[in-house]
N, C-alpha and C positions, 0 to 999 in steps of 0.2 A: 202477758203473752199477747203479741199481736193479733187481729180480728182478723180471720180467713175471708181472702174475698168471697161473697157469694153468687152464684153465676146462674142466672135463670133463662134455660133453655126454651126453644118456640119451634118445635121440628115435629114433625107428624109422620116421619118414617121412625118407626118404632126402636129400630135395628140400632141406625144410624146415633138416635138420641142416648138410647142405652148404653152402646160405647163411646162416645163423647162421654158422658155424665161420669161413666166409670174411668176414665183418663181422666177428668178432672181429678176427680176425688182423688186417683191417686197422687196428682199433684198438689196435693194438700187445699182445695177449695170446696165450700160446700156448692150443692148444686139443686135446682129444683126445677119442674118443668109443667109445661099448659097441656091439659088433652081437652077442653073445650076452647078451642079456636075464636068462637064468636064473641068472647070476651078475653079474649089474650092480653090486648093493652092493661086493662083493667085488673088482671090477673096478675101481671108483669111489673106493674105501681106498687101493687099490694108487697109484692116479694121483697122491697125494699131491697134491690139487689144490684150487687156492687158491677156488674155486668149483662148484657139481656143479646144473647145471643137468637134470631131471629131469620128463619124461613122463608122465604119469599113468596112461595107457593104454597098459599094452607087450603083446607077442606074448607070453605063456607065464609073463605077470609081471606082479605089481601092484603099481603105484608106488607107494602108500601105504606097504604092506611093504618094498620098496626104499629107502623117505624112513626109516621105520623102523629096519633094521637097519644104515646110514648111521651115523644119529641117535645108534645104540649107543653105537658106537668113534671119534666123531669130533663137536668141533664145526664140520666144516667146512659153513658157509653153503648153502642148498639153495634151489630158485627152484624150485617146482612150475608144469610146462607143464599146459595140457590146455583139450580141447575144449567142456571139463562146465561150465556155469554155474550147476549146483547148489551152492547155500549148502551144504550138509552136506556136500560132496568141500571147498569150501576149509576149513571147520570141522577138518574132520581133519585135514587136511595139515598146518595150521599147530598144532594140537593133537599131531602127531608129530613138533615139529620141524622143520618148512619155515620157513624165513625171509621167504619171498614165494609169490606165488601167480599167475601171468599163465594171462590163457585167450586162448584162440586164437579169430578168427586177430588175431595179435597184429601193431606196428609192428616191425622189428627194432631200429630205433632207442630202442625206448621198452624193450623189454628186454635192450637194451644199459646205459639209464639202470639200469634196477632191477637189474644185475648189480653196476653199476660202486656203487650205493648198499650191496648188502650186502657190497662188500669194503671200503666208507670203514668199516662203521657193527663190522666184524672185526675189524680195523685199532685201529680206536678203542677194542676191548674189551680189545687186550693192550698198551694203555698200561702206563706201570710206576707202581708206587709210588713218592710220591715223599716221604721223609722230613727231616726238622730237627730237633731238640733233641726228640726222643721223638714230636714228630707225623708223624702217618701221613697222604697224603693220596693216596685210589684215584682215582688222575684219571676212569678207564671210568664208576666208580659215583656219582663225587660225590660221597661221604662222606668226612668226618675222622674219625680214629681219634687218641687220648689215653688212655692206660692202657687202662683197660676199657671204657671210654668212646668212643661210637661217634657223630657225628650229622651230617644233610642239608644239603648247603650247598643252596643258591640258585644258576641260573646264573653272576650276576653274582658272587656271594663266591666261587665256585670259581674262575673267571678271575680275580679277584684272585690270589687264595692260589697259583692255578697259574703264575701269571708273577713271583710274588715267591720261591718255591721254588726254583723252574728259577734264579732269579738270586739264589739265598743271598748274602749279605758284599755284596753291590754293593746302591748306591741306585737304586730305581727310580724316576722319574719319574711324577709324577700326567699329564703328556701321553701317557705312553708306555700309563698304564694305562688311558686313555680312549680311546687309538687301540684298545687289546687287547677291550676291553669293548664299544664302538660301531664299530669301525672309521671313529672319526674324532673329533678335537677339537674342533671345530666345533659350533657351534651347543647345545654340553652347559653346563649350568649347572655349574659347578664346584663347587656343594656337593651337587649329585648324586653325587659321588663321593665325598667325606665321608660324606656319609650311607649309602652302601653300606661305605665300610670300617670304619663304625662299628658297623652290624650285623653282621658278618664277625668283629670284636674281641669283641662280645659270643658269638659263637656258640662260640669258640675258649674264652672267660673261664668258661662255662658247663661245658666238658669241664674244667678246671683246669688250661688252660694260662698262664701269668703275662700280666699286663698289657704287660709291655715284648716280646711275643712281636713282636708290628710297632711298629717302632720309628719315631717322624713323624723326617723330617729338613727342618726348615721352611722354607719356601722353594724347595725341590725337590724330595722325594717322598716313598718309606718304603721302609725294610728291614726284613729278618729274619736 
């Protein structure tokens, strides 16, 4: 069974934190939360938690400082709350590291959304490397790597390249890569996809990986 994210609240309005925590939980997350303030960062390390939803305004603490010392020892994802619709409080917050920024008074459902987005967008950054015959390919960043040699795929060349990896030695199908690409075979010209693996061969040809790195298998798709 998958590990439920766990989401550690920093809100000093009682009301508000209580139903938050309680819409978490319904949405399947566990949740836990700070009532002494002057050690919130400290509290919020401890919780080892997959999320640190954060106040801006505490009793005896400034969540700025709080996002901060967070920020230090951890990259765990930070949702600055708060009342202030001053441009200079989200400037900074997100300038110390906050990954979002909701002001109050907020939907609970809409920062449920923005919760659930920065644990896809966390998720997505500790993709692995995936390598073949000396290339490197950071799925998070979308760059390939080749000796010293470093360069930016393109949405489309990095789905390519990432479902040809994933499926080293096996033939992948030119339908399988347009359902991966479009989410659907339909309606796509079929040298749309040529012409995206052809610039993908040059981006690779370019770092001095060999011509035969994607090999065509004609009539039904390419491998690596």
């Amino acid at each position: 069974m998958a590990k439920m994210a766990h989401i550690y609240v920093i809100e000093d309005d009682t009301a508000l934190r209580d139903e938050l925590e309680r819409l978490l939980e319904l949405q399947g997350f566990t949740t836990a939360h700070c009532e002494d303030f002057s050690c919130a960062a400290a509290r919020a390390l401890q919780a080892n938690a997959d999320c640190v939803v954060l106040d801006l305004k505490l009793p005896g603490a400034d969540g700025h400082q709080v996002c901060r010392d967070i920020r230090a020892k951890s990259a765990v994802p930070i949702i600055m709350l708060t009342s202030s619709e001053n441009e200079f409080d989200e400037v900074m917050a997100l300038g110390l590291g906050a990954d979002d920024y909701v002001t109050k008074p907020y939907r609970p459902a809409t920062l449920i959304a923005r919760i659930q987005g920065v644990l896809r967008r966390s998720s997505a950054s500790a993709l692995p490397v995936l390598e073949h015959d000396g290339l490197q390919l950071d799925e998070a960043s979308g760059t390939v790597i080749f000796g010293s040699k470093r360069a930016e795929l393109t949405r489309n060349e990095l789905r390519i390249l990432q479902l040809l990896m994933r499926n080293a030695g096996q033939v992948v199908s030119r339908q399988q890569l347009m359902v991966h690409l479009w989410e659907s075979d339909s309606f796509i010209d079929d040298n749309t996809l040529t012409v995206n693996i052809n610039r993908l061969r040059r981006v690779l040809s370019d770092l001095g990986v060999g011509e035969e790195f994607i090999k065509t298998r004609r009539g039904i798709g390419y491998v690596i």
